[in-house]
N, C-alpha and C positions, 0 to 999 in steps of 0.2 A: 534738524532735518537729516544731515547726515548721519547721527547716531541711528536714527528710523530706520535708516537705509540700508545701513551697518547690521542693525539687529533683523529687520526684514529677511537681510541674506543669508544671515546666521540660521535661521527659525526655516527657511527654505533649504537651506543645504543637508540639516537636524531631518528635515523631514524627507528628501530625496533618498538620503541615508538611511531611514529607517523604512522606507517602503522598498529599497530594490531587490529586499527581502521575498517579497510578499509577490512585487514584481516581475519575478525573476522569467525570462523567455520559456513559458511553458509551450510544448508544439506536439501535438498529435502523434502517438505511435501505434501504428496500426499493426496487427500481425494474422495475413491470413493463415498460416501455417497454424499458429494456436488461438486462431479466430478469439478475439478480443482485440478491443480499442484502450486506450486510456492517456491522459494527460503527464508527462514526462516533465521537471525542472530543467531537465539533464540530458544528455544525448547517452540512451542505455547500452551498457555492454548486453549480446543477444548471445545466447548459447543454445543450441540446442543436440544435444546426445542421443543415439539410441544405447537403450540399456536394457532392451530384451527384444528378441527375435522373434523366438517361437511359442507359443504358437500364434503371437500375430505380432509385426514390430510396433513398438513402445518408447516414444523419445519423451525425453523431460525437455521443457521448454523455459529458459531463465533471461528475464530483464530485468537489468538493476544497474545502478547509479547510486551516485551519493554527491547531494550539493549543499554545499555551507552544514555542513555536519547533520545533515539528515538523510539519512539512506534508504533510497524507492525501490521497491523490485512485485515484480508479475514474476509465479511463476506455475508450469501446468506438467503435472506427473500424468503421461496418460496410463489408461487401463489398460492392464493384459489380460485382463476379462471382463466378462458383458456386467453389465451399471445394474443395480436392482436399486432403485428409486428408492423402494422400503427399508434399505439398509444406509440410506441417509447421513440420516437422525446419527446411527453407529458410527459410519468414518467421521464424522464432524467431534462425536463426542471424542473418539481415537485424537482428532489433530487439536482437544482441548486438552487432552492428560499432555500429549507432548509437549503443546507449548508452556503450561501450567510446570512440567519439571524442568523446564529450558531456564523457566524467569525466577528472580531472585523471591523467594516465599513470602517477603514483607510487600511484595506491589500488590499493587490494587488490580483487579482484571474483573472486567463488568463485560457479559456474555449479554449479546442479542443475537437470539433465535429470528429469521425472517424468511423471508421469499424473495430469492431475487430473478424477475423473469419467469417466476415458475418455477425454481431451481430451492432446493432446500440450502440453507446458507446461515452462516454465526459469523457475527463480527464482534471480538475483541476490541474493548479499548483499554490498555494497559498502562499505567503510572506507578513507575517504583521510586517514584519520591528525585529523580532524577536523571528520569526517562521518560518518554511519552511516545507511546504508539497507539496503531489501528491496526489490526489484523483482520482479512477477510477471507473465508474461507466456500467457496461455491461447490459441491457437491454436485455435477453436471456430468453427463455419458461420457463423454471424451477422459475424464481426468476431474480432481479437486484444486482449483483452482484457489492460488495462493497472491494477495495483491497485499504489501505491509508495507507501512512508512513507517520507523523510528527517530530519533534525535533525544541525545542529550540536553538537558537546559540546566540552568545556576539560578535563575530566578523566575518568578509568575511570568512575568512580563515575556522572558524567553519562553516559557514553556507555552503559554496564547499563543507567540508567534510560529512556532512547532507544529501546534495544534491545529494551526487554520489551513497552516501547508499541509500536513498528514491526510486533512479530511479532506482537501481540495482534490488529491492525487487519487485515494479512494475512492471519493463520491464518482471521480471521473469514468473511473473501468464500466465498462460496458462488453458485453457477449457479443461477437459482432453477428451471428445469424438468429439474434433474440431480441433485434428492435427492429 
């Protein structure tokens, strides 16, 4: 009975351990300034800059964090000029060549074209054999909208556990005047 009890606490602690991962205090960060919502591991450093004036001011907007070696960040370059919807398609394809010569040649990067909200949008999912992320990219009037989780892994088992946070923090981002 004691051995039961012994091994019980073991098999409880192993699994305590292995979920506070997964568990970790996610809490709501809202930003009406660059109108978007999303789900944070992390309490995010907020930056926001203007970096053009005229002819109309332009701030880039940056959240990011990094918890247990995986690093979250929103981030939104706005327009110094007017959105033409039809040219989409074009800046997305633009922030695929960039990411595309950012990453090391040998990863993997698998493009999904979609709609998010209405909003013409690609999400990257990239694996270089010892990286794993999500890139999304929102093409929206305000600015293109940037939300990316990375992490390092050593083995499958880390890289799942990577993977489920990556997607949890992505799937979260929401447009806050587009639901």
């Amino acid at each position: 009975m004691r051995m039961l009890l012994i091994s019980l606490g073991m098999i409880l602690t192993s699994l305590a351990s292995s979920c506070s991962a997964q568990n970790a205090e996610w809490s709501k960060v809202e930003s009406d300034d660059a109108g978007f919502e999303v789900m944070f591991p992390c309490k995010p450093e907020i930056s926001k800059k203007l970096f053009q004036q005229v002819p109309k001011e332009a701030f880039l907007y940056s959240y990011k964090c990094e918890h247990e070696g995986i690093s979250f960040s929103v981030s939104l370059p706005e327009r110094f000029s007017d959105f033409d919807p039809a040219k989409a398609d074009e800046e997305l394809e633009g922030v695929e060549k960039t990411l595309r010569s950012m990453i090391n040649s040998k990863a993997q990067i698998k493009t999904k074209n979609q709609l998010f909200f209405g909003n013409a949008s690609r999400e990257f999912e990239v694996d270089s054999g010892n990286v794993f992320g999500l890139q999304l990219n929102i093409a929206e009037s305000r600015g293109v909208y940037g939300v990316q989780a990375f992490g390092k892994y050593e083995t499958n088992e880390d890289r799942e556990e990577i993977e489920t946070r990556v997607r949890k923090f992505v799937n979260s981002f929401k447009l806050r005047d587009k639901y």
